[in-house]
VEXDREN-2710 file (C-alpha; in Angstrom, 1 decimal):
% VEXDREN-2710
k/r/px/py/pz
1/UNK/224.0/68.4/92.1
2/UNK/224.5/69.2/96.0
3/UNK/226.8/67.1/98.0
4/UNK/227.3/65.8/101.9
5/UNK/230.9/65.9/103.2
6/UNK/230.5/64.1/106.6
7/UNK/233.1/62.7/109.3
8/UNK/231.9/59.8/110.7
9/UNK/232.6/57.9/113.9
10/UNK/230.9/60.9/116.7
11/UNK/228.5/60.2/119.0
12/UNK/226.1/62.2/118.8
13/UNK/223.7/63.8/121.7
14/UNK/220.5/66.2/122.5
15/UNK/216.7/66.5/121.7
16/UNK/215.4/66.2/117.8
17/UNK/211.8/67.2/116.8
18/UNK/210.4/64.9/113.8
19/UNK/209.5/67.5/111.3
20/UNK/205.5/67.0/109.8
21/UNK/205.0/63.9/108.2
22/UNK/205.5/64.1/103.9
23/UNK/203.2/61.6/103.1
24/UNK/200.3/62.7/104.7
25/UNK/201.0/67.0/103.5
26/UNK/200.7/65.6/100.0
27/UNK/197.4/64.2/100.3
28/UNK/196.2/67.1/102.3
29/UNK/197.5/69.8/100.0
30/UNK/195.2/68.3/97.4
31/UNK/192.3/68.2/99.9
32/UNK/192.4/71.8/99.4
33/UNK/190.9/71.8/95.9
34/UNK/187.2/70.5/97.7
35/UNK/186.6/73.8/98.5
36/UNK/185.7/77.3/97.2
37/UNK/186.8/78.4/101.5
38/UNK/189.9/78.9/103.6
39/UNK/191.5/75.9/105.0
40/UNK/194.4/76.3/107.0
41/UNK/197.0/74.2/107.6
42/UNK/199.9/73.6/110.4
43/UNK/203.6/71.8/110.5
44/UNK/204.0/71.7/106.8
45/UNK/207.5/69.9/106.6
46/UNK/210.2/72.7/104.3
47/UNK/211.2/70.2/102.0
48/UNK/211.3/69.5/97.9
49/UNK/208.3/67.7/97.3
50/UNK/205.7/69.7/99.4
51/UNK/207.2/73.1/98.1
52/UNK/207.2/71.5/94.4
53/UNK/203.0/70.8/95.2
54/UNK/202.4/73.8/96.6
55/UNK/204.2/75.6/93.8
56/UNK/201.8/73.9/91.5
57/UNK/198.8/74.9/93.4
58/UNK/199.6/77.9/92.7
59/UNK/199.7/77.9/89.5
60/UNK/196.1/75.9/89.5
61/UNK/195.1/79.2/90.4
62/UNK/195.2/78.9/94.6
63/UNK/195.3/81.8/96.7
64/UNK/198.3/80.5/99.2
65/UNK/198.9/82.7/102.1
66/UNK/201.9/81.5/104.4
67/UNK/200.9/82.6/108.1
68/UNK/204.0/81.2/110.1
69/UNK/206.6/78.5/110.1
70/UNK/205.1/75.3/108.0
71/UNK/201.9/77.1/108.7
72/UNK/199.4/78.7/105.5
73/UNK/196.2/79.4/104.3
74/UNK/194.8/77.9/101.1
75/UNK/191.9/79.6/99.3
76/UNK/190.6/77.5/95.6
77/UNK/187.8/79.2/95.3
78/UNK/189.0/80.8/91.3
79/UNK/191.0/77.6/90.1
80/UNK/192.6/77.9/86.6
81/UNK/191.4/75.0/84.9
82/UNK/193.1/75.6/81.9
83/UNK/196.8/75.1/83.5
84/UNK/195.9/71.7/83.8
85/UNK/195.8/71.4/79.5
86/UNK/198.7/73.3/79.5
87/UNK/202.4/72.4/78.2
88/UNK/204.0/73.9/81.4
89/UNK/201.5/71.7/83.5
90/UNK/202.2/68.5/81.4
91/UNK/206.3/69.4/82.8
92/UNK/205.2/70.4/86.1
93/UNK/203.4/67.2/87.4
94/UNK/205.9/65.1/85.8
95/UNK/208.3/65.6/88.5
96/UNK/206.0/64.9/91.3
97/UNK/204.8/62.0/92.4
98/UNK/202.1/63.1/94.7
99/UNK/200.9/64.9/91.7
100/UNK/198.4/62.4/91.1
101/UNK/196.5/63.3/93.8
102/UNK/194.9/66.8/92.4
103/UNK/193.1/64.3/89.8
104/UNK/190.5/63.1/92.8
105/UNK/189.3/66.5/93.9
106/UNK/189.2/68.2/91.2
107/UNK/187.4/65.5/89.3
108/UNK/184.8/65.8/91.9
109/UNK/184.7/69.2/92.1
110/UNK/185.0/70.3/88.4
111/UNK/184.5/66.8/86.9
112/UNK/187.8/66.7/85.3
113/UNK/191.7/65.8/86.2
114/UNK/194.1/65.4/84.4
115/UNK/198.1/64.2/85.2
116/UNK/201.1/63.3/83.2
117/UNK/203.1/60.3/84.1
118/UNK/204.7/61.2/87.7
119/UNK/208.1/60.9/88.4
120/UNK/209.3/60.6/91.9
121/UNK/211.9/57.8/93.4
122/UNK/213.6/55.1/91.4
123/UNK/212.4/52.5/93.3
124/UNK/210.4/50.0/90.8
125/UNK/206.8/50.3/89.3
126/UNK/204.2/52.1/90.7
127/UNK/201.1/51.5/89.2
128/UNK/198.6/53.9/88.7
129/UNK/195.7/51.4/87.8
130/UNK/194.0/51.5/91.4
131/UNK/193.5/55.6/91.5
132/UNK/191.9/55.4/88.0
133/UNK/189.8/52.5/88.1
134/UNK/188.1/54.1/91.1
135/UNK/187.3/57.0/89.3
136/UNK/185.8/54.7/86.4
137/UNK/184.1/52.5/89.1
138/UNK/182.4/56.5/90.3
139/UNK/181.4/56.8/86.6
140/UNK/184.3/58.7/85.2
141/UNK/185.6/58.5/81.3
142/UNK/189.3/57.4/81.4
143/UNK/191.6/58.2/78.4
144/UNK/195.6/58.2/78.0
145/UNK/197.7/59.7/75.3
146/UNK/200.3/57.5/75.3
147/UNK/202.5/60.0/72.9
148/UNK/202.3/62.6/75.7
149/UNK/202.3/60.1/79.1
150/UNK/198.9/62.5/79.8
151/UNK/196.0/60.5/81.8
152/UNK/192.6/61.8/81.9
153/UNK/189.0/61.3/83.8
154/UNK/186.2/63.5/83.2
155/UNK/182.6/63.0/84.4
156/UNK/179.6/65.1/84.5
157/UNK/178.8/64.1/87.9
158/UNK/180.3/60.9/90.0
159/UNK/177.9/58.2/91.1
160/UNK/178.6/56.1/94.8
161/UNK/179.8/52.6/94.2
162/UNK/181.4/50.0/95.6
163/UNK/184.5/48.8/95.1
164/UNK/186.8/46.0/96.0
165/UNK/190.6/47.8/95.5
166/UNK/192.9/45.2/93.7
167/UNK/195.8/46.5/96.5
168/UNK/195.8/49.2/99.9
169/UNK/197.6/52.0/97.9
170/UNK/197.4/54.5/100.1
171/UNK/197.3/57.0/97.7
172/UNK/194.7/55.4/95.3
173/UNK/192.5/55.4/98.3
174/UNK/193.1/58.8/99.3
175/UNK/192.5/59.5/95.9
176/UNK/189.2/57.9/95.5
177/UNK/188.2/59.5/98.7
178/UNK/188.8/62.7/97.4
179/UNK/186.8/62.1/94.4
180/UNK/183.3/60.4/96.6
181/UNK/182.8/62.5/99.0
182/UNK/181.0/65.1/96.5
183/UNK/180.0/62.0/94.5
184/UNK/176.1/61.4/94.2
185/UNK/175.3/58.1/97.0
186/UNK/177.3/56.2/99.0
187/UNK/180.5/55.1/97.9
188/UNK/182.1/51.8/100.2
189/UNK/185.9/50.9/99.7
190/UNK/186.9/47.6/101.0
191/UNK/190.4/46.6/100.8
192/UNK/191.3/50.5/101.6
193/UNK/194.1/51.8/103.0
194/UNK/194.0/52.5/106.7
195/UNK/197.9/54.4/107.4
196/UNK/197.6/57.4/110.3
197/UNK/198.0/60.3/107.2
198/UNK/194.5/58.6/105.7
199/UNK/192.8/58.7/108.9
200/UNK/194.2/62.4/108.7
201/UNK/192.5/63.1/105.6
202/UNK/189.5/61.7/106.4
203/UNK/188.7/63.6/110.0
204/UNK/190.0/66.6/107.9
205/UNK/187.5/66.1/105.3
206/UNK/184.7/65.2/107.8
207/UNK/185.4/68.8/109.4
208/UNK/185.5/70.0/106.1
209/UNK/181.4/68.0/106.2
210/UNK/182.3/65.3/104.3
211/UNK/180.4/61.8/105.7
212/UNK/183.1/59.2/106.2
213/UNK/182.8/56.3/108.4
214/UNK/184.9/53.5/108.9
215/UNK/188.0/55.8/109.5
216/UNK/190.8/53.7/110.7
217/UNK/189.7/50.0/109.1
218/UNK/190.1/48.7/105.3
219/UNK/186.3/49.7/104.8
220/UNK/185.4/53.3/104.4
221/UNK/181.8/54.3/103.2
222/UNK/181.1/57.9/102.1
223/UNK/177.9/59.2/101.6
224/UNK/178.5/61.8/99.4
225/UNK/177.6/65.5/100.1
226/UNK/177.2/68.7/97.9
227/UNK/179.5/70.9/98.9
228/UNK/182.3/71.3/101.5
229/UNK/183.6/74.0/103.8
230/UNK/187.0/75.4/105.1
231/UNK/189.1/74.1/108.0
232/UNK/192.1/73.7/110.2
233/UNK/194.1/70.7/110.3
234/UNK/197.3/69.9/111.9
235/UNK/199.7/67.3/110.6
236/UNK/201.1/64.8/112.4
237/UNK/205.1/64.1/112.7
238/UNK/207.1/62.3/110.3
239/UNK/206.9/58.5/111.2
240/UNK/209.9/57.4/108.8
241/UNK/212.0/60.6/109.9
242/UNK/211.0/58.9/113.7
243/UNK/212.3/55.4/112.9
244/UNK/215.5/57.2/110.9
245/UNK/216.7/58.9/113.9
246/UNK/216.1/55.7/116.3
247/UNK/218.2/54.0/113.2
248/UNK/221.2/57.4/113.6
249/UNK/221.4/56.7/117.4
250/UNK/221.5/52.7/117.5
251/UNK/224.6/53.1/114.6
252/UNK/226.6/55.9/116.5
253/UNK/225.7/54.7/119.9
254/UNK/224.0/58.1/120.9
255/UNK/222.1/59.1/123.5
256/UNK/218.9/60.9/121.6
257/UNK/215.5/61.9/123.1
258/UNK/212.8/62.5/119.9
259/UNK/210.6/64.8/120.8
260/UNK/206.9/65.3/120.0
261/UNK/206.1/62.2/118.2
262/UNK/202.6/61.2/118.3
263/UNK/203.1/57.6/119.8
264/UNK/199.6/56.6/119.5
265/UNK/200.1/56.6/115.7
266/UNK/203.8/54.6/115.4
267/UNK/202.2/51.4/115.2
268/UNK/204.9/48.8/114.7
269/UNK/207.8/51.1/114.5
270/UNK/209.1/50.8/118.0
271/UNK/208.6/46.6/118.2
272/UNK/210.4/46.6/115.6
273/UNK/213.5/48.5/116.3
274/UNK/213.1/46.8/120.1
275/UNK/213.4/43.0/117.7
276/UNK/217.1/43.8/116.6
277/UNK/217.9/44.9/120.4
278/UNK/217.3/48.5/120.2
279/UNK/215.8/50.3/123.6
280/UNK/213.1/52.5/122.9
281/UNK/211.5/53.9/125.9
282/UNK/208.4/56.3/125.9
283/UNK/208.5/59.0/127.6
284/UNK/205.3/61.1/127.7
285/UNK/205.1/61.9/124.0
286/UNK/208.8/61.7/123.5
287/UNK/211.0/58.5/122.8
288/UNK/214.4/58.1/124.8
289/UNK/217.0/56.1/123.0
290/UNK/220.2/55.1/125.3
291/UNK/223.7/55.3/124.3
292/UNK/224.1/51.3/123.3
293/UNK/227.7/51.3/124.6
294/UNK/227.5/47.9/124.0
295/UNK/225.7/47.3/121.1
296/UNK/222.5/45.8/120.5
297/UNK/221.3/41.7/119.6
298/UNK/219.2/40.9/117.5
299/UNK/216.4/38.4/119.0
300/UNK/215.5/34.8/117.0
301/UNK/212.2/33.7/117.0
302/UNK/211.1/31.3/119.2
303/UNK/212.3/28.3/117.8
304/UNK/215.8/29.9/117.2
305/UNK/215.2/30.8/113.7
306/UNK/217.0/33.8/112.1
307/UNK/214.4/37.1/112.7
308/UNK/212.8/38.3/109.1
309/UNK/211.8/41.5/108.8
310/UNK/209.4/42.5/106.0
311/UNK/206.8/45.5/104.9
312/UNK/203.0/45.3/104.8
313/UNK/200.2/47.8/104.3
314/UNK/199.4/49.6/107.7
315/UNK/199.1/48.2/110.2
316/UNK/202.1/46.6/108.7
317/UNK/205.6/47.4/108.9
318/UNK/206.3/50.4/106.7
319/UNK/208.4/49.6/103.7
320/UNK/210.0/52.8/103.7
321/UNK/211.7/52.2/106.9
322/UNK/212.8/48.6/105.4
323/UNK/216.2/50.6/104.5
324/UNK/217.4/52.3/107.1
325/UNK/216.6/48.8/109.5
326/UNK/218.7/47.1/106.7
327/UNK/221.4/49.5/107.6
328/UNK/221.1/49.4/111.9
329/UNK/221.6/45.5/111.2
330/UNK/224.9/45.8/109.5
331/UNK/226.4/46.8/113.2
332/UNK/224.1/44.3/115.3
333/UNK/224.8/41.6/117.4
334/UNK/223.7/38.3/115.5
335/UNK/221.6/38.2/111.5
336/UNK/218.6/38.4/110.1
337/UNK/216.5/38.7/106.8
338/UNK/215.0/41.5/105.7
339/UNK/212.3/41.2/103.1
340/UNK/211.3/44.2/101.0
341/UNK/208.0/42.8/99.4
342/UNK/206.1/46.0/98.1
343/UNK/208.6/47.3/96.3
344/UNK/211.4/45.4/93.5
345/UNK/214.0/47.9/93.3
346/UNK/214.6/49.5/97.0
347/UNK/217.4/46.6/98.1
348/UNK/220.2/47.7/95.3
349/UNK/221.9/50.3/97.3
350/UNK/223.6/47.9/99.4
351/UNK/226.1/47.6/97.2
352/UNK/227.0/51.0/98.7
353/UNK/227.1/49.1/102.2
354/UNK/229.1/46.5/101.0
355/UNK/231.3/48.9/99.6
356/UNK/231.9/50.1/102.9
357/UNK/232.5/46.4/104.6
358/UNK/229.2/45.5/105.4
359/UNK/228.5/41.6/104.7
360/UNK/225.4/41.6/103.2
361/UNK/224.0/39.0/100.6
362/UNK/221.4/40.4/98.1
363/UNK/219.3/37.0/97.8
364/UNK/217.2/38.6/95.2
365/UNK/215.5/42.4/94.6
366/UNK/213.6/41.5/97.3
367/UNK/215.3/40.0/100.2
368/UNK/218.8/40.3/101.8
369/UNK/220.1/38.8/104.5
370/UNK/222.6/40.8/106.9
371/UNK/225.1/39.2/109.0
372/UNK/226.1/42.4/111.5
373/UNK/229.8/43.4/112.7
374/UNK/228.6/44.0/116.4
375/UNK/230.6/47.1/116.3
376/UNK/234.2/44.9/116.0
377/UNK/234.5/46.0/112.8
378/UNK/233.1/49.7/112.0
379/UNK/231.9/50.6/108.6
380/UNK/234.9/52.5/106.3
381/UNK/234.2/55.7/104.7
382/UNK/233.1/56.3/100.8
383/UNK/232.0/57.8/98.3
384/UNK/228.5/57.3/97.0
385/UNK/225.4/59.0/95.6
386/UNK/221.4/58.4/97.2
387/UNK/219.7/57.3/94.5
388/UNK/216.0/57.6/96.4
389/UNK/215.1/59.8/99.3
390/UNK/214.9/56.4/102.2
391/UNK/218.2/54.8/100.6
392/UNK/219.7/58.2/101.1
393/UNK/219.2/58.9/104.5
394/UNK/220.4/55.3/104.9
395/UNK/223.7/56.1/103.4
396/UNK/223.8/59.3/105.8
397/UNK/223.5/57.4/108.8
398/UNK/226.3/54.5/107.7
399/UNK/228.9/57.7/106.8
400/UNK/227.9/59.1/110.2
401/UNK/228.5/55.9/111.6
402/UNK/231.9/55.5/109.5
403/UNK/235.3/55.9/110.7
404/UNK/236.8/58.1/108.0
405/UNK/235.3/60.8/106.0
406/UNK/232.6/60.3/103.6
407/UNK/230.9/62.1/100.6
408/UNK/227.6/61.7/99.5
409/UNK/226.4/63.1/96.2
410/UNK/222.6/63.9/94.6
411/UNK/221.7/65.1/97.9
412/UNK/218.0/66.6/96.3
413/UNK/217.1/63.6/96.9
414/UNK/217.2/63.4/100.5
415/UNK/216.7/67.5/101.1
416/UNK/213.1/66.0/99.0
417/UNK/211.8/64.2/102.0
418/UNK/213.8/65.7/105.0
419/UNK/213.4/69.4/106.1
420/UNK/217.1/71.2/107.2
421/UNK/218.7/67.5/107.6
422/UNK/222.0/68.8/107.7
423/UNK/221.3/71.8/110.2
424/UNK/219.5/69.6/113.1
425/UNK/221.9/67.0/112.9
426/UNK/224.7/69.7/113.4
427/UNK/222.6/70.8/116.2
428/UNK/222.9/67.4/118.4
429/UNK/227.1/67.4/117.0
430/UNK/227.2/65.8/113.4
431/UNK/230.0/67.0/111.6
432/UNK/227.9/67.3/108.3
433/UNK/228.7/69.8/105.6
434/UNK/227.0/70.5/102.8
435/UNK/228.7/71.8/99.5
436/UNK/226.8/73.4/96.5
437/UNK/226.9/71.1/93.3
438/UNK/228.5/73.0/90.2
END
């Protein structure tokens, strides 16, 4: 188990570049499997999760060629479809959540998929039942050995349908997406996710000659196509690495310029750092955050009531960003509520940040309200361990914050969503070390 030794209380300054966004290389990596051609894909982030999928690619049997930094070529066009009944599969995609997302294309293209139970972050239920009831809804078989946590959907050939999804899951719809465009018909999703990395997937997979409209809103129709051809794609940067480094220089009152970061696609992210009395200015395609040498205030709303901040599906706030805002309010000038609604479990580290003189209240899993220092009273240095990959960069940025020295153990789980963290903060003059668990 690696650990983070970190002295807190620098300010910190320079240029950061996001790396490429997680969440939208694990749906894309799958995307692969819709084609016997080369696609080729650009700013694939280094980091645990991606490396874990691509690993298992592999193993399906695709030719993976890696052409540069975060750059390769991916070639299915001999996949081993007997890996996927295999024993080492069954351990393989168990400690992957984006696992799931191999059962849509190859459904469609082999018509079968099968997945064990994914594991992933610690951060409540995450139900599987809108990925598989689109596949049923397209005319697939469903079964589940429960003894062996295995799901499976096989079909001899998908028909279009429409369906109303029960919740936006991002991934179920990327999923289902997967699976229509080779589907027989037209296939229309209402109630579908509409995030920047599905928008990505689907002008990917319309290069590709898929026939997706409604890119962008919660109603996609596909017609569905034969076959589909090879690509390039580029990924966009990491909006929740964006929002944590706004978060780093708000809490050690750094001047920081994040380069490269696709403002067009931030949505909310910037309003809502700008509502606890952060300055974010645009600059071209870069954002410029100030040294807050004198803090930042939280704004009321209009009537004076304390601010709430809560998640919702795109073009929502992103939940996964609810943590490190939870932190950047323990140092703010005034309160307010945050409310993490999509998830039942993300709140509990704050016992770490109470730990460390924060005054938080934990209302329920949910909600917590935060009552910040305003900087009169810094946060103390601690030990502590990230028990999910947002919670753990959360934790980073309070020890870097800190006054003291802090330690930070189970450190896989933030090297799973955040490429070199340790070498680019040292670059803008963290004092971050990292030790090798024994």
């Amino acid at each position: 188990m690696g650990t983070f030794k970190i002295e807190g209380g620098h300010q910190l300054k320079g240029k950061i570049q996001p790396q490429g966004a997680k969440n939208e290389a694990l749906q894309i990596l799958c995307a692969v499997l819709l084609t016997a051609q080369e696609v080729k894909i650009d700013n694939i982030p280094d980091i645990i999760d991606v490396n874990k999928l691509i690993a298992l690619l592999k193993k399906l049997g695709v030719k993976i060629n890696k052409v540069g930094k975060g750059s390769y070529i991916f070639k299915a066009d001999n996949v081993n479809l007997e890996y996927l009944e295999s024993e080492e599969f069954k351990e393989d995609g168990k400690g992957l959540r984006g696992s799931i997302m191999i059962v849509g294309p190859l459904l469609a293209r082999f018509g079968k998929g099968y997945i064990p139970k994914p594991g992933g972050d610690k951060i409540g239920r995450r139900r599987l039942d809108t990925h598989f009831e689109g596949f049923i809804n397209l005319g697939a078989k469903f079964r589940y050995n429960k003894e062996d946590l295995f799901y499976g959907v096989e079909a001899d050939k998908l028909k279009g349908a429409y369906m109303l999804l029960d919740e936006a899951s991002v991934t179920g719809t990327a999923n289902i997406v997967m699976a229509a465009v080779l589907a027989e018909g037209t296939t229309t999703i209402y109630n579908a996710a509409c995030e920047p990395y599905l928008q990505q997937l689907c002008k990917m997979l319309n290069r590709m000659g898929a026939k997706i409209s409604g890119v962008g809103s919660n109603m996609l129709i596909i017609e569905g196509v034969d076959v589909l051809g090879g690509t390039e794609h580029r990924m966009l940067p990491d909006m929740i690495e964006i929002g944590s480094w706004i978060g780093l220089a708000a809490m050690t009152k750094s001047e920081l310029t994040i380069t490269n970061v696709s403002w067009d696609d931030l949505g909310q992210i910037p309003n809502v750092f700008r509502k606890i009395g952060i300055t974010v200015e645009r600059q071209g395609d870069d954002i410029y955050i100030p040294a807050h040498k004198d803090g930042y205030e939280v704004q009321n709303y209009i009537d004076g009531s304390i601010l709430t901040i809560a998640d919702a599906p795109w073009p929502g706030f992103t939940p996964d960003l609810l943590s490190i805002i939870l932190t950047v309010l323990t140092q703010a000038r005034g309160s307010a509520v945050v409310h993490q609604k999509m998830f039942e479990s993300r709140l509990f580290f704050v016992d770490k940040l109470i730990d460390m003189g924060a005054k938080i209240i934990l209302c329920d899993p949910h909600r917590a309200t935060i009552i910040g220092h305003d900087f009169k009273s810094t946060l103390k240095a601690t030990t502590m361990t990230s028990p999910d990959i947002r919670a753990g960069v959360s934790l980073l940025i309070a020890a870097l914050s800190a006054k003291g020295t802090s330690v930070i153990h189970n450190i896989e789980q933030i090297d799973r969503g955040y490429e070199n963290i340790d070498e680019r903060l040292r670059a803008i003059g963290a004092k971050i070390e990292r030790l090798d668990g024994n």
